[in-house]
C-alpha positions in Angstrom: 96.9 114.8 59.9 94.2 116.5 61.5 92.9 113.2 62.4 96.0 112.2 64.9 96.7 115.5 66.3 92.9 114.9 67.6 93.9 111.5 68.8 96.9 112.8 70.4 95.2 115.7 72.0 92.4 112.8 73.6 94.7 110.9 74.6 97.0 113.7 76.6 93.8 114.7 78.1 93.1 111.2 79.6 96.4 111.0 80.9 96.6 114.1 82.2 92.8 113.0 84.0 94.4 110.0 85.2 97.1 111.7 86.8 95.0 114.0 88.3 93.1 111.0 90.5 96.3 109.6 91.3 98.0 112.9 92.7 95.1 113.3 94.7 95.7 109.9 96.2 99.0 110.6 96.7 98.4 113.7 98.8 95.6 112.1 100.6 97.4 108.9 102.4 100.1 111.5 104.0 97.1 113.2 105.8 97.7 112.4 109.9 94.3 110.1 109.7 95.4 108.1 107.1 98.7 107.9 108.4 97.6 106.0 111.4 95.3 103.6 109.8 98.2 102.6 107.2 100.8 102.6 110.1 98.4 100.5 112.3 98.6 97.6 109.8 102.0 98.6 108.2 104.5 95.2 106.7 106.7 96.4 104.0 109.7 98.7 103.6 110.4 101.8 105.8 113.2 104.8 105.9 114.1 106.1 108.5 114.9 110.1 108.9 115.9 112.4 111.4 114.1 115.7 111.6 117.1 117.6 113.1 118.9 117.0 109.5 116.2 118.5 107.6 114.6 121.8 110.1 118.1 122.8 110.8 119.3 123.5 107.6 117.6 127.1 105.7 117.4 125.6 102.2 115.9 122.3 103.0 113.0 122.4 105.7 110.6 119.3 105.0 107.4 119.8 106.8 107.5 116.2 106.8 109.8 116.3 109.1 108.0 118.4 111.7 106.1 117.1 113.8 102.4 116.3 113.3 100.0 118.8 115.0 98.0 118.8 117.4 97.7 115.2 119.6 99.0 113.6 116.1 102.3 112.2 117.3 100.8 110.6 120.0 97.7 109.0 117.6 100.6 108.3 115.7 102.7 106.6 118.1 99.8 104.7 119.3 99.1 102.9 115.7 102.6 102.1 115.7 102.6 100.4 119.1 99.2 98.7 118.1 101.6 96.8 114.8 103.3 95.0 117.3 106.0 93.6 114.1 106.5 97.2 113.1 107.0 98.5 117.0 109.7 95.5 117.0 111.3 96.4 113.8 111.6 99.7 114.7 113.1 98.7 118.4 115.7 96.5 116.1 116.7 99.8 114.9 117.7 101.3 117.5 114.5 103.5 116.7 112.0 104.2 120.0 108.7 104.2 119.3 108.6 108.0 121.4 111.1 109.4 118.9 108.8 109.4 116.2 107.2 112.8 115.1 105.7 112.0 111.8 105.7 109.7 108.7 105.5 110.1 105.3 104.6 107.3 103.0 105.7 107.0 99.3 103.9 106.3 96.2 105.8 102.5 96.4 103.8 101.3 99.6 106.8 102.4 102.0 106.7 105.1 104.4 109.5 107.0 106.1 109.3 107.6 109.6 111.2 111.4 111.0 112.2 110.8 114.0 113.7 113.3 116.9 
């Protein structure tokens, strides 16, 4: 018995290791800078959320949905017009490229962009 709760023990540590890298990874692609380069060459799913609809309420402010700091929107804006099929897909929506204010991409490879 002592035997497999040792084995068990390892084997939550690894996991827990594991997770650890991949959280990290997860935090780091929402950063501004790797926003734009994954933006810049962006072809998969995307949401689309308002900002008004989260900052507006008390109990449900997503800083996600404020918008980036500093001269990020517009270094954010400009990747976007650089993907000339995700500027377009955008414009299909009814979604201007100067409405965006931030994105936040998901651990599936799509990315939600706030919008004003």
């Amino acid at each position: 018995m002592n035997r497999i709760s040792k084995i068990a023990v390892a084997a939550a540590f690894a996991s827990f290791s594991f997770a650890g890298v991949s959280f990290a990874d997860s935090l780091e692609m929402n950063w501004p800078a790797q926003l734009e380069k994954t933006v810049s060459t962006f072809d998969s799913n995307f949401n689309i959320a308002y900002s008004d609809q989260f900052n507006n309420e008390k109990d449900n402010t997503n800083p996600s949905a404020l918008p980036l700091p500093g001269d990020g929107v517009a270094k954010l804006q400009a990747a976007i017009r650089g993907n000339k099929e995700l500027a377009a897909k955008l414009e299909a929506k009814d979604i201007k490229v100067d409405d965006v204010i931030n994105a936040e991409q998901a651990a599936d490879g799509s990315i939600t962009f706030y919008v004003r």
